[in-house]
mmCIF file of the C-alpha atoms, coordinates in Angstrom:
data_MODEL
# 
_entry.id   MODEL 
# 
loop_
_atom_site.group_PDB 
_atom_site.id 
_atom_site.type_symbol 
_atom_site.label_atom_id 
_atom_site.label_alt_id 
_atom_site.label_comp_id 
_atom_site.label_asym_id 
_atom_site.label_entity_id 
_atom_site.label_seq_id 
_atom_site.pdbx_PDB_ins_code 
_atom_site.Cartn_x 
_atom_site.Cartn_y 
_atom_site.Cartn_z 
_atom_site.occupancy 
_atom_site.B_iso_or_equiv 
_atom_site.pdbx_formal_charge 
_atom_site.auth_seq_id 
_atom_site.auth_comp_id 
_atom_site.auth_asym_id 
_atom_site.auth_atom_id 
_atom_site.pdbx_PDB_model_num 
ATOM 1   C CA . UNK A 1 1   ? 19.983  -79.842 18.088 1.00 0.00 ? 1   UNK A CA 1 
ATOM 2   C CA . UNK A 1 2   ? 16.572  -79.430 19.938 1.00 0.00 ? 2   UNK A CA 1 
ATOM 3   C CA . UNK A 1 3   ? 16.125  -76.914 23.203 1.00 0.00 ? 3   UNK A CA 1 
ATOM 4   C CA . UNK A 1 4   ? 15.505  -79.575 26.135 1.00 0.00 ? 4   UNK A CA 1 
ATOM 5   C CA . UNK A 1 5   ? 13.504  -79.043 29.614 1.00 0.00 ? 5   UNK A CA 1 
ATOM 6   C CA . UNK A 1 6   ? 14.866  -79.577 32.537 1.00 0.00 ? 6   UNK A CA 1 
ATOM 7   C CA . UNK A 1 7   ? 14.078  -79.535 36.570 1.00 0.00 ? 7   UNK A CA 1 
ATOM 8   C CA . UNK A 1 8   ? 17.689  -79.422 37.683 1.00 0.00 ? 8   UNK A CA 1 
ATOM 9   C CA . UNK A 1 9   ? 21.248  -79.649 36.009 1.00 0.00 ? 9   UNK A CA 1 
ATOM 10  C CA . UNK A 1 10  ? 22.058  -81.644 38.858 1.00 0.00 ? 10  UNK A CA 1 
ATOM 11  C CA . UNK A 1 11  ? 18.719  -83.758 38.358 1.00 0.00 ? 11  UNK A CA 1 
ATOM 12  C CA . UNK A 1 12  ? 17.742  -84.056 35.128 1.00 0.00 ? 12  UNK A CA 1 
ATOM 13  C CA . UNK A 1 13  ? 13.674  -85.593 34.894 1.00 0.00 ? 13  UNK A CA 1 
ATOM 14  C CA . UNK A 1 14  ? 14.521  -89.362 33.250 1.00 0.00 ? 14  UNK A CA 1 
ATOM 15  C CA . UNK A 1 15  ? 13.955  -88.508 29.546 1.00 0.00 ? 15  UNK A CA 1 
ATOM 16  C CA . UNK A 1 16  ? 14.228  -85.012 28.481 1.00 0.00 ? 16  UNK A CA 1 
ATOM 17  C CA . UNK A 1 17  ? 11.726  -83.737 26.002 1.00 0.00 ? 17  UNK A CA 1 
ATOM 18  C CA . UNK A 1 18  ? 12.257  -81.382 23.264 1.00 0.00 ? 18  UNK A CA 1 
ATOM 19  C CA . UNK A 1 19  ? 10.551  -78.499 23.369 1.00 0.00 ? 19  UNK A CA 1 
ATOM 20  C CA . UNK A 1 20  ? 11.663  -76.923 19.874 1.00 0.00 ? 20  UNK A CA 1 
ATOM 21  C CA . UNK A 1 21  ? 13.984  -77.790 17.488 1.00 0.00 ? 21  UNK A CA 1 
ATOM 22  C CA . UNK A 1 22  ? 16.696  -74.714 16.941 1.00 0.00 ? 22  UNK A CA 1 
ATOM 23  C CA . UNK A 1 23  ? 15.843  -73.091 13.949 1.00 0.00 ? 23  UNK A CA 1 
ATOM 24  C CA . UNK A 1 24  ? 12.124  -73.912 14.043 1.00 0.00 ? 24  UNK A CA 1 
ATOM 25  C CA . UNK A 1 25  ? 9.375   -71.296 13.549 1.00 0.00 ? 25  UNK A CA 1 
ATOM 26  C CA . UNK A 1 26  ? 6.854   -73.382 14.715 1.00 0.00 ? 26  UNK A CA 1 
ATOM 27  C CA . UNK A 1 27  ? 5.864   -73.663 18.446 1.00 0.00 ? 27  UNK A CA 1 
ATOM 28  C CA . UNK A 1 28  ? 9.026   -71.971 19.772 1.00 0.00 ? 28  UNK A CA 1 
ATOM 29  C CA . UNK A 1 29  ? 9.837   -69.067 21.892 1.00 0.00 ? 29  UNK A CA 1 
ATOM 30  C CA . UNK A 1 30  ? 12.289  -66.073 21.715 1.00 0.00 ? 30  UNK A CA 1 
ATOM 31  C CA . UNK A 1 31  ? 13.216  -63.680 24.615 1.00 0.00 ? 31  UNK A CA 1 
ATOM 32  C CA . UNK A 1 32  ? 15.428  -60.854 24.512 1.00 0.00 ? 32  UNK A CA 1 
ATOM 33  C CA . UNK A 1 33  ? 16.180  -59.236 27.791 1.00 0.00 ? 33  UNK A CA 1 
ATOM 34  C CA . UNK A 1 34  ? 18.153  -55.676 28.739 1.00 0.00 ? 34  UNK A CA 1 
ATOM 35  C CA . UNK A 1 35  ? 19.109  -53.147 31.503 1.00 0.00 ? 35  UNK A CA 1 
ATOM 36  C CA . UNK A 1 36  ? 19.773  -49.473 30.763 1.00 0.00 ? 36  UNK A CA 1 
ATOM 37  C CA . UNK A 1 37  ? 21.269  -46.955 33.285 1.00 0.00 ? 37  UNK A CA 1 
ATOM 38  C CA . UNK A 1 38  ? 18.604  -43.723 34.253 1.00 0.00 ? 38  UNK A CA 1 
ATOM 39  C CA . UNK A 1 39  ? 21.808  -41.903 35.133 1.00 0.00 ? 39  UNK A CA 1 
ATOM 40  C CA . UNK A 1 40  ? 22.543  -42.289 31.164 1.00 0.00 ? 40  UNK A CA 1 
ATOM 41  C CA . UNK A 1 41  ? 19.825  -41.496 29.678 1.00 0.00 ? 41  UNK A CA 1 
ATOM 42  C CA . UNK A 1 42  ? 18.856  -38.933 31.942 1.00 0.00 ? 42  UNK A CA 1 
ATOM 43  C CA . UNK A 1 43  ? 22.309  -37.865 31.117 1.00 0.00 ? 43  UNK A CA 1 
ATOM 44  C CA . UNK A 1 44  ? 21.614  -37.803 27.513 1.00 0.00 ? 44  UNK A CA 1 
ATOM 45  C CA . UNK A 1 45  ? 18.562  -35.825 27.712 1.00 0.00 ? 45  UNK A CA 1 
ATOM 46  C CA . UNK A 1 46  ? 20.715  -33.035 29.764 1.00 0.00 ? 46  UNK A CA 1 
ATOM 47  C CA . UNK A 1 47  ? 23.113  -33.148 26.491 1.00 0.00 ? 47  UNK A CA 1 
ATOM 48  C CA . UNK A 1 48  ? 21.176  -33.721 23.353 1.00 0.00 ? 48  UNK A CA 1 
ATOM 49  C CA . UNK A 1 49  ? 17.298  -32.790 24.499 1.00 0.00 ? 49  UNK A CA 1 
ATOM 50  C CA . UNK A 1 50  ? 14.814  -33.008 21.653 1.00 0.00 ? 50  UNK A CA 1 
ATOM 51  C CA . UNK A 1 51  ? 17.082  -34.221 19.365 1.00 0.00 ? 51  UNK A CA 1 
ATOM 52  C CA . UNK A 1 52  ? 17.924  -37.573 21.670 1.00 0.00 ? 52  UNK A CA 1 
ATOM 53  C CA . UNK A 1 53  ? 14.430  -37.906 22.345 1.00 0.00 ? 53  UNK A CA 1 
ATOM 54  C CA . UNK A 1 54  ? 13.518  -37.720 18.182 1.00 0.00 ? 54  UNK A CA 1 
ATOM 55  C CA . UNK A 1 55  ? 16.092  -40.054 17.290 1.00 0.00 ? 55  UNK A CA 1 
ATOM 56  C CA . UNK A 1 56  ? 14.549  -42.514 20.042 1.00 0.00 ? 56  UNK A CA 1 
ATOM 57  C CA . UNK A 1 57  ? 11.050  -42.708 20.771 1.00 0.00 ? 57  UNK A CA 1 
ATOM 58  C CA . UNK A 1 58  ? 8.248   -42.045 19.143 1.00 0.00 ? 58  UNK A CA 1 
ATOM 59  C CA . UNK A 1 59  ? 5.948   -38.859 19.761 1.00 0.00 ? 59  UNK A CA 1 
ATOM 60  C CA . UNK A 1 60  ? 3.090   -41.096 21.202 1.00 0.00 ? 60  UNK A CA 1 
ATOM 61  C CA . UNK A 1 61  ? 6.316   -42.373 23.950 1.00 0.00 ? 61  UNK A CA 1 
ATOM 62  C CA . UNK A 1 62  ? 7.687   -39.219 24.292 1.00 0.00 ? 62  UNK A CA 1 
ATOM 63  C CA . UNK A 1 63  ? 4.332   -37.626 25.497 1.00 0.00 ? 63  UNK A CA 1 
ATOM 64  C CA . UNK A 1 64  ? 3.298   -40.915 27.514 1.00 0.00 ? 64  UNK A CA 1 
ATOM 65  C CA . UNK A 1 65  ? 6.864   -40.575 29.383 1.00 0.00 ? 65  UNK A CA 1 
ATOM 66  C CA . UNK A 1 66  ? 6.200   -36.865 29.890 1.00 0.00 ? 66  UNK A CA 1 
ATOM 67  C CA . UNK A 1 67  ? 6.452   -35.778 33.514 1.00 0.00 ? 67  UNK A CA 1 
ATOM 68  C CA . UNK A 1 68  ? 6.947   -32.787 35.722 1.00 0.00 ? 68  UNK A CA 1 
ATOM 69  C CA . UNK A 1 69  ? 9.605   -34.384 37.853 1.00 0.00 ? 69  UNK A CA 1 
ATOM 70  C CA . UNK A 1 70  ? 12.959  -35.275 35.794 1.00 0.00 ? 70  UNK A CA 1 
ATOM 71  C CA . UNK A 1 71  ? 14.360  -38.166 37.371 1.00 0.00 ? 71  UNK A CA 1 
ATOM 72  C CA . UNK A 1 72  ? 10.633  -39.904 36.741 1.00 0.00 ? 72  UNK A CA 1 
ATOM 73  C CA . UNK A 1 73  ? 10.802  -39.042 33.587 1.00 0.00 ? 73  UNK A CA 1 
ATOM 74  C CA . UNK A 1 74  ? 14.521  -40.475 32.681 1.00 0.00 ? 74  UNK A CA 1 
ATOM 75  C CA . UNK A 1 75  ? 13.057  -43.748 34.822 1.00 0.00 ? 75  UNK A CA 1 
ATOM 76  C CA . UNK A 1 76  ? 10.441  -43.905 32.484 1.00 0.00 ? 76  UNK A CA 1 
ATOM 77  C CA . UNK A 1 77  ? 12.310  -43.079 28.996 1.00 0.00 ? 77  UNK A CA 1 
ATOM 78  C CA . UNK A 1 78  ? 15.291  -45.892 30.116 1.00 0.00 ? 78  UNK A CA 1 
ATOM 79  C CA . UNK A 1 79  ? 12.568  -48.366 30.491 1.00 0.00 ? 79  UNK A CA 1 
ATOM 80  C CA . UNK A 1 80  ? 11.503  -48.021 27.250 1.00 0.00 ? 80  UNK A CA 1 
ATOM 81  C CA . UNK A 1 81  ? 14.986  -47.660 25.564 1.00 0.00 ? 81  UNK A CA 1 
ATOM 82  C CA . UNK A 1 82  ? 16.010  -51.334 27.489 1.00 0.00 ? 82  UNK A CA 1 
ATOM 83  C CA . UNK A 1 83  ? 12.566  -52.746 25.863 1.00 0.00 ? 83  UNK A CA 1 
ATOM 84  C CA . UNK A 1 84  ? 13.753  -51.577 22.599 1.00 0.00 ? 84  UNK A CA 1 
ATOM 85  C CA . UNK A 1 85  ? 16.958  -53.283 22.937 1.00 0.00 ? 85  UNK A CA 1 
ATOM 86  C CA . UNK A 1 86  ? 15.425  -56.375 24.222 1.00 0.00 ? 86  UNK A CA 1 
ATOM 87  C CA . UNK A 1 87  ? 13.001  -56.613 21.171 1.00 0.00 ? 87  UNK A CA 1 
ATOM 88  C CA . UNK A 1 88  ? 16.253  -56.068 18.901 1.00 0.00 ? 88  UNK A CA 1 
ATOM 89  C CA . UNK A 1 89  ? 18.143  -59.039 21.030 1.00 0.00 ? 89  UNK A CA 1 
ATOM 90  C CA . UNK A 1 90  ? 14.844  -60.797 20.408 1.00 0.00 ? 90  UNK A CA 1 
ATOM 91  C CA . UNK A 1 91  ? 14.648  -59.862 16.684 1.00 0.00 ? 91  UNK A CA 1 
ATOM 92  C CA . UNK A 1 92  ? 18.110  -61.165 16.550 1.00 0.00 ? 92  UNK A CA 1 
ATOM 93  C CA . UNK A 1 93  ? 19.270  -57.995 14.408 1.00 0.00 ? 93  UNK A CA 1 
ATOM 94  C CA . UNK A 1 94  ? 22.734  -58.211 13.087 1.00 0.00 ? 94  UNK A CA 1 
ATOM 95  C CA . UNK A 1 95  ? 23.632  -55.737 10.527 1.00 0.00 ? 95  UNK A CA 1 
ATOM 96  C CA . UNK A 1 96  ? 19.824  -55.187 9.517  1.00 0.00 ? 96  UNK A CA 1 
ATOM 97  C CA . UNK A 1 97  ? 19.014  -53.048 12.479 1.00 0.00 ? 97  UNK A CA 1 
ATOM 98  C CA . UNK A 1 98  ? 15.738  -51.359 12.331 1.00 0.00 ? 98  UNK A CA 1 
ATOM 99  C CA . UNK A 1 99  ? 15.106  -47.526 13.743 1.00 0.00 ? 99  UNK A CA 1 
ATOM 100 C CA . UNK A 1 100 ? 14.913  -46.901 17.143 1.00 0.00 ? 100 UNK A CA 1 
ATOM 101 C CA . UNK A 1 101 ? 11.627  -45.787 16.475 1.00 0.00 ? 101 UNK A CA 1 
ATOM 102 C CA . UNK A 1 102 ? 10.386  -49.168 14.993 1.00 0.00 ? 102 UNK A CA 1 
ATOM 103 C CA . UNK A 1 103 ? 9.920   -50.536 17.968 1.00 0.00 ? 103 UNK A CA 1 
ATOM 104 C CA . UNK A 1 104 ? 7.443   -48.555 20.025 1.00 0.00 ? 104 UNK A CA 1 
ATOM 105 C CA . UNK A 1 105 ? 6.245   -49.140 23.644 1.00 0.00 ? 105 UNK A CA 1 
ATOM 106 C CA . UNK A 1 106 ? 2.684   -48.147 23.994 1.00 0.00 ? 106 UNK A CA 1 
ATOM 107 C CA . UNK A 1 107 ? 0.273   -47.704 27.345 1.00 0.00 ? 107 UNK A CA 1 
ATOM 108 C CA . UNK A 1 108 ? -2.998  -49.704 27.343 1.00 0.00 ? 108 UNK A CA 1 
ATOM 109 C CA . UNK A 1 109 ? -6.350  -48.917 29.201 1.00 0.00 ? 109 UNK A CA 1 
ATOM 110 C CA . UNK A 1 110 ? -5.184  -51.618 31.973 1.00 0.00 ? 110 UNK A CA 1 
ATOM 111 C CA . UNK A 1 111 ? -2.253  -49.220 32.568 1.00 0.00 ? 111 UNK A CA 1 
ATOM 112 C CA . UNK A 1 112 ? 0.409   -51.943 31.136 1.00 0.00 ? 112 UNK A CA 1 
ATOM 113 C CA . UNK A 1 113 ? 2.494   -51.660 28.438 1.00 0.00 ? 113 UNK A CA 1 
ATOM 114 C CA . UNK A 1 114 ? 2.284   -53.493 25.099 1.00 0.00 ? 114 UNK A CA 1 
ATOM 115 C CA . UNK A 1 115 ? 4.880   -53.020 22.044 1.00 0.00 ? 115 UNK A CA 1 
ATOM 116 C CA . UNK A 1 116 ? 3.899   -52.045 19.038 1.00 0.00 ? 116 UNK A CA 1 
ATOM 117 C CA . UNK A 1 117 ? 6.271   -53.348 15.419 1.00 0.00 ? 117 UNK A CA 1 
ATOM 118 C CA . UNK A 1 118 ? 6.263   -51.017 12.875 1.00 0.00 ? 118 UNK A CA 1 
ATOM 119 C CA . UNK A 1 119 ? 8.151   -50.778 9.424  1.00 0.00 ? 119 UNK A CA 1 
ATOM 120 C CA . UNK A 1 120 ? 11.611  -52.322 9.497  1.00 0.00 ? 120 UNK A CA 1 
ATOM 121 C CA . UNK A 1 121 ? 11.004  -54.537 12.801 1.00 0.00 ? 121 UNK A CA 1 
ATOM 122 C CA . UNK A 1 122 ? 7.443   -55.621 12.072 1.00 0.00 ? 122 UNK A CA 1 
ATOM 123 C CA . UNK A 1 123 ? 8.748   -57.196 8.892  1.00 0.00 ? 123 UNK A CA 1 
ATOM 124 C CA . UNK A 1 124 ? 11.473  -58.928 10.719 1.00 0.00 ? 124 UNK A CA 1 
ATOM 125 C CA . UNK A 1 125 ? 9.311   -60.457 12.922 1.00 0.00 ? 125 UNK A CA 1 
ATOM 126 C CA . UNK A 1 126 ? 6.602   -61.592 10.349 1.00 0.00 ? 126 UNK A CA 1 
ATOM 127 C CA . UNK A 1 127 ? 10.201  -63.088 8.875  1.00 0.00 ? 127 UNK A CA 1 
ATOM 128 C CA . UNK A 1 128 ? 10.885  -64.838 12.416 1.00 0.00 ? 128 UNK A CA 1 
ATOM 129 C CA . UNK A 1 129 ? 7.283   -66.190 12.600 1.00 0.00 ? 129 UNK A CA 1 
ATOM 130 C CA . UNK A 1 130 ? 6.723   -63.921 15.583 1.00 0.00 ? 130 UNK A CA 1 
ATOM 131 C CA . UNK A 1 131 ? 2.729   -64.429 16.256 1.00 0.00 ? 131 UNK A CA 1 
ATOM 132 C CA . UNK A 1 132 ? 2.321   -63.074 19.513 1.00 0.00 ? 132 UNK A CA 1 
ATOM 133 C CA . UNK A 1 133 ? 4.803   -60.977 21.743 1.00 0.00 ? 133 UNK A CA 1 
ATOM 134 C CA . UNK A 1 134 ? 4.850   -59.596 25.333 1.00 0.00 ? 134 UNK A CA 1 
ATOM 135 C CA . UNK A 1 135 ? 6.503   -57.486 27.534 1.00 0.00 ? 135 UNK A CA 1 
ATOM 136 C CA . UNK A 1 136 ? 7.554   -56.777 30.920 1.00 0.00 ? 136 UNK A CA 1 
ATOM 137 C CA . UNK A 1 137 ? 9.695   -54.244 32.143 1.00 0.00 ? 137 UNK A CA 1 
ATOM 138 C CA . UNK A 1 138 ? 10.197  -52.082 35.890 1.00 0.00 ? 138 UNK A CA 1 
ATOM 139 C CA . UNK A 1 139 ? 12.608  -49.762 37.170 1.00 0.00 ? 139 UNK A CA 1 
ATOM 140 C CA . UNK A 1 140 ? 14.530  -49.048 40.353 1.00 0.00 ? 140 UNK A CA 1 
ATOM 141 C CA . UNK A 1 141 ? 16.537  -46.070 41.338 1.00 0.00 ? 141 UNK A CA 1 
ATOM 142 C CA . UNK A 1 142 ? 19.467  -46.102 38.776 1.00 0.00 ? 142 UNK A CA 1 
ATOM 143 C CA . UNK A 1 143 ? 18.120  -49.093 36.438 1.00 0.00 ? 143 UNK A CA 1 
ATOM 144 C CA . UNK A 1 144 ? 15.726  -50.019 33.991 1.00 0.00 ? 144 UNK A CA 1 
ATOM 145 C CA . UNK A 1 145 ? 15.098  -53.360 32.862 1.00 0.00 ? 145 UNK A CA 1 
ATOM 146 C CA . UNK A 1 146 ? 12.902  -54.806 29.736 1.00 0.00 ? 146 UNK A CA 1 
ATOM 147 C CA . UNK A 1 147 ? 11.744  -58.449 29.704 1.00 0.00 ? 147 UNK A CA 1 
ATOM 148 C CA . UNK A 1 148 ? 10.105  -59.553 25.666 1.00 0.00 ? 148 UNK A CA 1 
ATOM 149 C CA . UNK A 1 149 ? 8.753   -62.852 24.954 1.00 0.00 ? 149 UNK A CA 1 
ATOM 150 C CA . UNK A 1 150 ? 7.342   -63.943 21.390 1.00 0.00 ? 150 UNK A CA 1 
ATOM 151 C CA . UNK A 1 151 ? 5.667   -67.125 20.640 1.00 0.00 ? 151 UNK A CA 1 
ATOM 152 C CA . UNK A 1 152 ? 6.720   -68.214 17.118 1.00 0.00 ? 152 UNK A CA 1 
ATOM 153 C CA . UNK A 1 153 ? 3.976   -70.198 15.199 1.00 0.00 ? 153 UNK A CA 1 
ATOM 154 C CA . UNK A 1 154 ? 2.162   -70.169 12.134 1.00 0.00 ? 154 UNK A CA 1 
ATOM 155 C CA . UNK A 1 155 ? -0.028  -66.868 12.262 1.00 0.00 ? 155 UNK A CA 1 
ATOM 156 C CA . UNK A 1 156 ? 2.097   -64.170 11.403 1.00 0.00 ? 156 UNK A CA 1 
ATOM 157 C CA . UNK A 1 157 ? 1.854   -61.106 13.441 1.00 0.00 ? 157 UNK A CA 1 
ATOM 158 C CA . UNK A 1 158 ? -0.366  -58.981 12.374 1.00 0.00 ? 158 UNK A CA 1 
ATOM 159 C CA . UNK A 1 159 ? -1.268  -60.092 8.809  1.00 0.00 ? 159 UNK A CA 1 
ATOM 160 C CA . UNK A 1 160 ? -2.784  -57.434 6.171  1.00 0.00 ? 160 UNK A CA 1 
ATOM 161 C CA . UNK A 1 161 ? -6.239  -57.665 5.836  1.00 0.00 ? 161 UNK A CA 1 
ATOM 162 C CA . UNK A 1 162 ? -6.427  -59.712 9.021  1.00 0.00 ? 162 UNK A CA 1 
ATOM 163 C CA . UNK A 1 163 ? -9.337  -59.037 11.410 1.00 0.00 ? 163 UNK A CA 1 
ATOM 164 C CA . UNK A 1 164 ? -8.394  -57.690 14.711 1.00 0.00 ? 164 UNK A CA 1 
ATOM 165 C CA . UNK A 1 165 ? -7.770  -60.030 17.310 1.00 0.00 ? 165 UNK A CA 1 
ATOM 166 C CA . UNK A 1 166 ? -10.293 -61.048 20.005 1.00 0.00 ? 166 UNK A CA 1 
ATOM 167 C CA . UNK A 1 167 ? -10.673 -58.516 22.780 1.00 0.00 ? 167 UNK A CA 1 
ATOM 168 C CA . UNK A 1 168 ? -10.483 -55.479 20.120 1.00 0.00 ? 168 UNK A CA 1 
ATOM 169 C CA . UNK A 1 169 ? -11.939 -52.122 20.288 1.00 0.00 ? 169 UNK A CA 1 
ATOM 170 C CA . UNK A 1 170 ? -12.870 -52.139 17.100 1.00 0.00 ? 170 UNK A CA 1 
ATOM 171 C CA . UNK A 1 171 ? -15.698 -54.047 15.648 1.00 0.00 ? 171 UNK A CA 1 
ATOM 172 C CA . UNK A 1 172 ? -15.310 -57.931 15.256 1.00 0.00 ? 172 UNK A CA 1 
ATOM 173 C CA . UNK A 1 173 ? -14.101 -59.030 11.884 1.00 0.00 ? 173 UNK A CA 1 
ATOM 174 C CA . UNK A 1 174 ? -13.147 -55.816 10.893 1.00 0.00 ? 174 UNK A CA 1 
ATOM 175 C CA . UNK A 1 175 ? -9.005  -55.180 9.835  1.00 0.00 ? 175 UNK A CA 1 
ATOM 176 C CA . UNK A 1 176 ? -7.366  -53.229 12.608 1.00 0.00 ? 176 UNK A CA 1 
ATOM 177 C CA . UNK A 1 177 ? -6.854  -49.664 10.799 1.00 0.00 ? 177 UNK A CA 1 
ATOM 178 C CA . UNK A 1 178 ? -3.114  -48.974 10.104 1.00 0.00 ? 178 UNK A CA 1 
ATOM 179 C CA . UNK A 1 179 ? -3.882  -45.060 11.756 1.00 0.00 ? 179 UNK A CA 1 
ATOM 180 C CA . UNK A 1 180 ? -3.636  -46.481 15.344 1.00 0.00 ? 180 UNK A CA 1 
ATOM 181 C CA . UNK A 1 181 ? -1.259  -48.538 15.952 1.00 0.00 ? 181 UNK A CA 1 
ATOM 182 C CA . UNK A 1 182 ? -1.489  -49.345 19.463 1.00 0.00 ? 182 UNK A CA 1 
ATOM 183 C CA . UNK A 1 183 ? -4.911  -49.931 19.839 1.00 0.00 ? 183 UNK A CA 1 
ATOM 184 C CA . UNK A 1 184 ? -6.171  -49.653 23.505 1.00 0.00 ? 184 UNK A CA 1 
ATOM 185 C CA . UNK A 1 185 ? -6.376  -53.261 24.944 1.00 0.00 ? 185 UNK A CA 1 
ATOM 186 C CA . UNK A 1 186 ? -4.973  -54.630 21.973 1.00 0.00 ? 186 UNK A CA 1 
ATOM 187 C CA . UNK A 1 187 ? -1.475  -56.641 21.816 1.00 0.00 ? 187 UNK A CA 1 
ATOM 188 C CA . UNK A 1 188 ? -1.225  -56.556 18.340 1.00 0.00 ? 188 UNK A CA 1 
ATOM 189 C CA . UNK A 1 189 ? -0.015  -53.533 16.087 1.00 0.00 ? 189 UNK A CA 1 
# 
């Protein structure tokens, strides 16, 4: 079975090309994609405070999402729980779900977001053949959305011992330390 490209389902091109065949690591592409409710989790934050906000997000999120004004703060805080469960959709979990806290949406210089793969979901996507991975995600009045993308190839993400990757803060060549793990202007963790 291969993944096929296509202009129109009405008007196919002459002779579709594969573009990856399923099951592949090499070459391909994975997206996972969800919406969250700011009602909810602004909801949940009413209910379960620090204890909803520890199970979730990291501190580094947590302080990032901090804000004087509630509702922009449960806008902010949904955006990053629907980019959680788009990485899982992307990680294709099943039963071997990592912590919430795994998966960790980070702020760069630029004033983006990058994610960051730690523990449990960083070794599922050195598993996948996950070598790069992106994200996009926005939010308007009661929802949140998250967008990931991850190129599968032959670099793993992140390797041990790898240097960091070009663009860095730190010095060329040099391994990206394990302390900071979302490294300003860095995509990688």
């Amino acid at each position: 079975m291969s993944l096929l490209t296509s202009t129109s389902p009405r008007h196919p091109p002459p002779e579709l090309t594969p573009i990856a065949t399923a099951g592949s690591h090499h070459d391909s592409v994975r997206c996972g994609v969800d919406v969250a409710s700011v009602r909810d989790v602004a909801s949940s934050l009413a209910r379960f405070g620090d204890r909803y906000l520890r199970r979730l997000f990291t501190e580094r999120e947590v302080r990032e999402s901090d804000a004087t004004d509630a509702d922009v703060r449960a806008r902010s805080l949904a955006a990053r729980f629907a980019a959680k469960e788009a990485t899982f959709k992307l990680l294709a979990v099943g039963s071997e779900q990592p912590a919430w806290t795994d998966v960790e949406v980070c702020r760069v210089a630029s004033g983006g977001c990058m994610l960051a793969l730690h523990r449990g979901a960083k070794t599922m996507a050195e598993r996948a053949g996950i070598a790069d991975i992106a994200l996009s995600m926005s939010h308007e009045h009661d929802v949140a959305i998250a967008f990931v993308v991850a190129l599968c190839g032959a670099a793993p993400l992140d390797p041990e011992g790898s240097p960091c990757p070009e663009g860095s803060p730190y010095p060329e060549g040099s391994p990206c330390p394990e302390s900071s793990p979302c490294p300003e202007d860095s995509r990688w963790s």
